[in-house]
N, CA, C and O atoms as a MOPAC input file, in Angstrom:
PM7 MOZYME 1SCF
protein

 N      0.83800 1    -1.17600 1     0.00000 1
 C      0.00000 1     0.00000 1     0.00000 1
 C      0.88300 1     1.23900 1     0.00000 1
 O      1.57300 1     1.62200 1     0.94500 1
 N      0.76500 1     1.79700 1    -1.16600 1
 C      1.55700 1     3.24700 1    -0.86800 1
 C      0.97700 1     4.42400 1    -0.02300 1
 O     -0.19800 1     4.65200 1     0.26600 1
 N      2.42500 1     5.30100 1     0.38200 1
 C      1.88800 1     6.22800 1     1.20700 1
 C      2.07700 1     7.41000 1     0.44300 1
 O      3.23500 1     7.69900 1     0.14200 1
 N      1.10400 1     8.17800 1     0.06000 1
 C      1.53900 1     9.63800 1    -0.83500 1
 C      1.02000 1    10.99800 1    -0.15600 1
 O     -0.10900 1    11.12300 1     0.31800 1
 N      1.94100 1    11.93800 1    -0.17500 1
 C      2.29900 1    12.89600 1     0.26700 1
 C      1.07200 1    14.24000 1    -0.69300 1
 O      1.43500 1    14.75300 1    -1.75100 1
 N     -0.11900 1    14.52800 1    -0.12500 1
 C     -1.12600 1    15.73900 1    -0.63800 1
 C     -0.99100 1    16.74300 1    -0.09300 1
 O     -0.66400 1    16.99000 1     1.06800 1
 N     -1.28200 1    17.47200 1    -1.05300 1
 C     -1.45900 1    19.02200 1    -0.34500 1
 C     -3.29600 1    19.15800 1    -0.79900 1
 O     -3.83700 1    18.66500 1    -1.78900 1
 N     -3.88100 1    19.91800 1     0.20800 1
 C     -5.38900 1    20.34700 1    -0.10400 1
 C     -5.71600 1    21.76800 1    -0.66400 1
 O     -5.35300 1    22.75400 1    -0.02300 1
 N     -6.34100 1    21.89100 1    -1.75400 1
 C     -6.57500 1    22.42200 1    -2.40800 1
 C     -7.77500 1    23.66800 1    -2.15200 1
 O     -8.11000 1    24.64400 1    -2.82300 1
 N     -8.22300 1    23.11600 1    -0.85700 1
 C     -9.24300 1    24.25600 1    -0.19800 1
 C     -8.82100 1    24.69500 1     0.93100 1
 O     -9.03700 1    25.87200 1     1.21700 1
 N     -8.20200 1    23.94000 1     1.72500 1
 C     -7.94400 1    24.17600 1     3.41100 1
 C     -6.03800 1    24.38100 1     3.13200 1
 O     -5.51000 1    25.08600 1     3.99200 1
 N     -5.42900 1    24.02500 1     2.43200 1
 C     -3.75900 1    23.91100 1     2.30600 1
 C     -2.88000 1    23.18900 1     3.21400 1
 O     -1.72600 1    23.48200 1     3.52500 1
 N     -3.67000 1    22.08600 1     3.63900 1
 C     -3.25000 1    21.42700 1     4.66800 1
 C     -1.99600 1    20.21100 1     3.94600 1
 O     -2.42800 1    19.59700 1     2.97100 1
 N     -0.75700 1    19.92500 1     4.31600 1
 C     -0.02700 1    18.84800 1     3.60400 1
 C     -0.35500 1    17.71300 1     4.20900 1
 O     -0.49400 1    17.68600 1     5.43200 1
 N     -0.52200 1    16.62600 1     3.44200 1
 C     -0.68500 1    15.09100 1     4.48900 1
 C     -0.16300 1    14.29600 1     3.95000 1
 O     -0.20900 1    14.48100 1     2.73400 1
 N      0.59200 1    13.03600 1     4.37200 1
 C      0.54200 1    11.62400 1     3.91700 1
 C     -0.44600 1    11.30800 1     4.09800 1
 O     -1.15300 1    11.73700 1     5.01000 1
 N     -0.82000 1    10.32500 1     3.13400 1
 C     -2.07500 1     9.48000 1     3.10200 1
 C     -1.87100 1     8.02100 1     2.42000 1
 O     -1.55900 1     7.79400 1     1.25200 1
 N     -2.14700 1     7.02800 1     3.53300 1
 C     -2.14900 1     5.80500 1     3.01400 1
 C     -3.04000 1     4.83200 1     1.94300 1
 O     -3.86300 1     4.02000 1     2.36400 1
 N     -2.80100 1     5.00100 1     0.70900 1
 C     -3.85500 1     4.63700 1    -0.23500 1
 C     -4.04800 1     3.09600 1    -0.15600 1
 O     -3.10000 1     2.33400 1    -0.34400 1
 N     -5.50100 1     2.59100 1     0.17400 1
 C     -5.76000 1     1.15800 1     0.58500 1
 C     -6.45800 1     0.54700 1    -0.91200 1
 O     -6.23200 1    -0.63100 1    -1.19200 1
 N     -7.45100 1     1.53600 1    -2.00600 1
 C     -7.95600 1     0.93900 1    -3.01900 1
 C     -8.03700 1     2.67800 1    -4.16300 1
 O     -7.82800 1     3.88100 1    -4.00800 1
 N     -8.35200 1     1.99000 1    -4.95200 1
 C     -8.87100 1     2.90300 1    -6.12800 1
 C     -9.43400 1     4.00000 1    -6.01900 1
 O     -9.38100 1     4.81900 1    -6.93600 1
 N    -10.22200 1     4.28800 1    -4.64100 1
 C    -11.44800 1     5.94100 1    -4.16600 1
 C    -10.76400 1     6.81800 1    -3.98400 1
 O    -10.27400 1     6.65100 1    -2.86700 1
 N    -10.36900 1     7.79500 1    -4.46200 1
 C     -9.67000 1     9.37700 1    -4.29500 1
 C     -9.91700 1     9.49700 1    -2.46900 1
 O    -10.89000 1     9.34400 1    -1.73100 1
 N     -8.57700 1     9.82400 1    -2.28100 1
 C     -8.60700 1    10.44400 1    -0.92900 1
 C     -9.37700 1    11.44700 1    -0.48400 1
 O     -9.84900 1    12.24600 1    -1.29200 1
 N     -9.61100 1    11.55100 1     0.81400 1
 C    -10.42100 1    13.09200 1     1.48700 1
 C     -9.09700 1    13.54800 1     1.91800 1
 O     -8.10400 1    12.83400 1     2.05200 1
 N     -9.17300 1    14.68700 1     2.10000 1
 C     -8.64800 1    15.56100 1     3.73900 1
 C     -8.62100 1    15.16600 1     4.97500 1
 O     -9.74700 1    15.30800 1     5.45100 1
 N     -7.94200 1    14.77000 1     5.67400 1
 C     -8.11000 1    14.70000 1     6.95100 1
 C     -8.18700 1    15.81100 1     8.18100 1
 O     -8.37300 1    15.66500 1     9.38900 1
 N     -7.91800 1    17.22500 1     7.18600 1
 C     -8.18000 1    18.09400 1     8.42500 1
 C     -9.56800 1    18.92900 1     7.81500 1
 O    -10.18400 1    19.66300 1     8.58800 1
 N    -10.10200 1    18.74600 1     6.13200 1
 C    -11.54100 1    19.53100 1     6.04300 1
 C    -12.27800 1    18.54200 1     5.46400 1
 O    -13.50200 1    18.67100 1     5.46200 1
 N    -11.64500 1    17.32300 1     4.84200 1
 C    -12.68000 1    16.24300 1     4.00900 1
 C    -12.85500 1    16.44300 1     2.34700 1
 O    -13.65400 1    15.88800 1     1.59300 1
 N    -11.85900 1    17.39800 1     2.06500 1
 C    -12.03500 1    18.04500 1     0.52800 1
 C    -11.33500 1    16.46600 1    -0.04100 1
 O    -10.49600 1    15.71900 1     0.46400 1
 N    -12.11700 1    16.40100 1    -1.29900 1
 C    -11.85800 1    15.79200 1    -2.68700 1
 C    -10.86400 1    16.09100 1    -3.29000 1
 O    -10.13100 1    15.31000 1    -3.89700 1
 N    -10.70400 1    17.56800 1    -3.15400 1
 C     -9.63000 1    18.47700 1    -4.35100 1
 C     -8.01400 1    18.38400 1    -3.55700 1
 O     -7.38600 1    19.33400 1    -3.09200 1
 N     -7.68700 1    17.22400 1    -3.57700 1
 C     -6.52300 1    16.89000 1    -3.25800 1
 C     -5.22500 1    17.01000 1    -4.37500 1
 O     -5.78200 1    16.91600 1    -5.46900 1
 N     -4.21200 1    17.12300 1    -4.53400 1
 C     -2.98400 1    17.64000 1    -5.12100 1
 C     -1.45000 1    16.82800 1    -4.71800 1
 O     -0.58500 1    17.13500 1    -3.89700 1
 N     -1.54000 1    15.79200 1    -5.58200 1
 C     -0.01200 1    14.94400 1    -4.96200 1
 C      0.67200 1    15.64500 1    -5.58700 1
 O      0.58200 1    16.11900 1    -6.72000 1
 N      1.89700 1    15.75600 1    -4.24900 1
 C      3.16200 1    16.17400 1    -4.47700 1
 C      4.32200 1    15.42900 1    -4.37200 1
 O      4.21600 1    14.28900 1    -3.92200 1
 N      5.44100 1    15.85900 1    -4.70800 1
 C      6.71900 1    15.18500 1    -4.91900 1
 C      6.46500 1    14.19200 1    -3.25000 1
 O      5.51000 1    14.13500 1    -2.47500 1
 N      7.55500 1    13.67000 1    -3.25400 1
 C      7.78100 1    12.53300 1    -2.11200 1
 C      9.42200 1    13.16100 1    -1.86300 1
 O     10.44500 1    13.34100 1    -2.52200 1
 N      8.97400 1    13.33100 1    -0.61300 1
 C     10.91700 1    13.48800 1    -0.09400 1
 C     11.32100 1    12.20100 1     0.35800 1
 O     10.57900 1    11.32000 1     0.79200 1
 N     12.60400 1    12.16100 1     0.21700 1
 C     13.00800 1    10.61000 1    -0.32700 1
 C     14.24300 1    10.94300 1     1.86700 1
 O     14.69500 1    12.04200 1     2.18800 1
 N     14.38700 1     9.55300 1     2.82500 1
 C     14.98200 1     9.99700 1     3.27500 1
 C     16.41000 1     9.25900 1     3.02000 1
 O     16.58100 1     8.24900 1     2.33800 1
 N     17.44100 1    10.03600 1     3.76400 1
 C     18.69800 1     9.08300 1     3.40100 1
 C     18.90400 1     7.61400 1     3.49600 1
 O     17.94500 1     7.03700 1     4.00800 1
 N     19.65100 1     7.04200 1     3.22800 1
 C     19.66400 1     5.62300 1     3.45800 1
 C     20.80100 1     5.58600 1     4.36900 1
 O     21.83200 1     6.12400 1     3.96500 1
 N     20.80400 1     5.05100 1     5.52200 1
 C     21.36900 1     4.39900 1     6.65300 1
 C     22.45600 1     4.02800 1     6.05300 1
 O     22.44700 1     3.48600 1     4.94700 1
 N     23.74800 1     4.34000 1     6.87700 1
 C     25.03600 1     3.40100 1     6.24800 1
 C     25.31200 1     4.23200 1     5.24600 1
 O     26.31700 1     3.83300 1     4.65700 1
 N     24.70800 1     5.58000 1     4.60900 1
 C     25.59400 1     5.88100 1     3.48200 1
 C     26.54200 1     6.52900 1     3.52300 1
 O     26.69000 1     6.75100 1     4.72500 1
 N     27.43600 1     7.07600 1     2.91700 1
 C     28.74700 1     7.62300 1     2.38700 1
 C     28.28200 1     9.39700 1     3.62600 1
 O     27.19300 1     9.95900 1     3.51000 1
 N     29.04900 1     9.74300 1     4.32800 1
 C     28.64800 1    10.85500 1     5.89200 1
 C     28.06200 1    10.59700 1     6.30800 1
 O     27.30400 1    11.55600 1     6.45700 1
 N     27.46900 1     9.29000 1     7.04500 1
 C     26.00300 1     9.16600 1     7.84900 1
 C     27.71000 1     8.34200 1     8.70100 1
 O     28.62900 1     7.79400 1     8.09200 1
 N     27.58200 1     8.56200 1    10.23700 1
 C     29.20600 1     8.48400 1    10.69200 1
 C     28.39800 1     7.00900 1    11.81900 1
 O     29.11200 1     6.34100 1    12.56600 1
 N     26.91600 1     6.77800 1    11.69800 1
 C     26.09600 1     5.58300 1    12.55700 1
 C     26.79500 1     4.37100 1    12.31500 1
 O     27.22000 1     4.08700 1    11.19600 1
 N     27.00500 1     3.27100 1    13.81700 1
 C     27.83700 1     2.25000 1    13.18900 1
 C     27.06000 1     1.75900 1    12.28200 1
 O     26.00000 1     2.13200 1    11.78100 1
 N     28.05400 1     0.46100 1    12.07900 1
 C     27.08800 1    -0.59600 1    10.90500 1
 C     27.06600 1    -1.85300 1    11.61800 1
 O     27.95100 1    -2.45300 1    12.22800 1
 N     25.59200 1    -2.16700 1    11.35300 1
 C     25.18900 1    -3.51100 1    12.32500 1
 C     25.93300 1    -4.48200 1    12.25700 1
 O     26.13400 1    -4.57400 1    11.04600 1
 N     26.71300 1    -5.60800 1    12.94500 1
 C     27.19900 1    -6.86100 1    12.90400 1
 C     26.65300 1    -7.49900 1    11.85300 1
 O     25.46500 1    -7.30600 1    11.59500 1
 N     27.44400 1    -8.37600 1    11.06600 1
 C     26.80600 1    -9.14700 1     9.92400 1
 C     26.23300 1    -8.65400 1     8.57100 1
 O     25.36100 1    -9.18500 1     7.88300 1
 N     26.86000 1    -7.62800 1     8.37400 1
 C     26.45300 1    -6.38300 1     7.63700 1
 C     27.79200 1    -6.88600 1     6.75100 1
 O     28.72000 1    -7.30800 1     7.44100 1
 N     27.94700 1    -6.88600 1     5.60200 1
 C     29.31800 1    -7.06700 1     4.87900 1
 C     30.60700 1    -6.33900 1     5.15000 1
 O     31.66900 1    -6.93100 1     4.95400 1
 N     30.58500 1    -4.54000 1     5.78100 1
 C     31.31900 1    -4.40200 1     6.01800 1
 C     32.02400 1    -3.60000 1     7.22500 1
 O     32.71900 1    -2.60300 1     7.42100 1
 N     31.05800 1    -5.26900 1     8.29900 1
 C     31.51300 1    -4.99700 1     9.97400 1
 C     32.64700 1    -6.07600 1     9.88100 1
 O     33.67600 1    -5.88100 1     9.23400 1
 N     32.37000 1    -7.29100 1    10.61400 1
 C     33.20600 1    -8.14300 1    10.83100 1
 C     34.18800 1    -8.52000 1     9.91400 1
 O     35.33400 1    -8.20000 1    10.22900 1
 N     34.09000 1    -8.91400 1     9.22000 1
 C     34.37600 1    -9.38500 1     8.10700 1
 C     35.49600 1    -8.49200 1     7.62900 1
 O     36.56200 1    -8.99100 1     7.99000 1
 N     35.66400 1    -7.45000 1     7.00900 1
 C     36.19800 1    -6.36500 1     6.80600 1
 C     37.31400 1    -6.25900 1     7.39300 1
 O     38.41900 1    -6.30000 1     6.85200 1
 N     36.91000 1    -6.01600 1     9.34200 1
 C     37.47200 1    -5.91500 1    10.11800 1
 C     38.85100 1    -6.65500 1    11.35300 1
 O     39.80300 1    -6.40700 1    12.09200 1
 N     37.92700 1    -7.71600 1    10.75800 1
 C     38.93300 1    -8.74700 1    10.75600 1
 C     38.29100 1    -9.47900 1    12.65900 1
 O     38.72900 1   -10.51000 1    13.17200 1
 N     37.36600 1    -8.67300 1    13.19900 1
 C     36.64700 1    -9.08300 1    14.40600 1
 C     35.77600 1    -8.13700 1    14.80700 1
 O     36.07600 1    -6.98500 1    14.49400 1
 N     34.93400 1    -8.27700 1    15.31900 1
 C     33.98600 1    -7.15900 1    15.58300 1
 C     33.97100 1    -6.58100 1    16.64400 1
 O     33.98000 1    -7.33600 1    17.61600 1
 N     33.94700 1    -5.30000 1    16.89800 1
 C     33.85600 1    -4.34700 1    17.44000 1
 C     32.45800 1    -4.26600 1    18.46400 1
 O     32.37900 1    -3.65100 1    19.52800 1
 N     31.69000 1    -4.85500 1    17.98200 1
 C     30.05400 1    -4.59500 1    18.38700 1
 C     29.46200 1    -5.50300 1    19.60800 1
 O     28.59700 1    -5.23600 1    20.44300 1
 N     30.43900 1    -6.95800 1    19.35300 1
 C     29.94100 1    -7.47700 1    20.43900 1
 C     30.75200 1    -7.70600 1    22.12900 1
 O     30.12200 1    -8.22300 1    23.05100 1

């Protein structure tokens, strides 16, 4: 089930909204129809290239790498 990101078109309220079937979303803060998808902000991915968070055990490049782990 996707989750998409509206803006309302009468009230200007932004929402995620979890789409379950085919029926156009309401508003959840006025109930309007006249809904408006917008872009999706995407968030970083864990572990990437400046994110300085360890990396879980068993991860390709904890132990292994390392030559023993650090974690446990």
């Amino acid at each position: 089930m996707p989750l998409f990101v509206y803006a309302c078109a009468d009230c200007h309220a932004h929402s995620e909204i979890l789409i379950r079937d085919d029926s156009p979303p309401l508003c959840p803060e006025c109930g309007s129809k006249r809904l408006e998808k917008q872009m999706s902000h995407f968030a970083p991915v864990s572990g990437s290239p400046g994110n300085d968070a360890p990396v879980p055990c068993g991860a390709p490049s904890c132990c292994a790498a390392q030559g023993s782990c650090p974690y446990n």
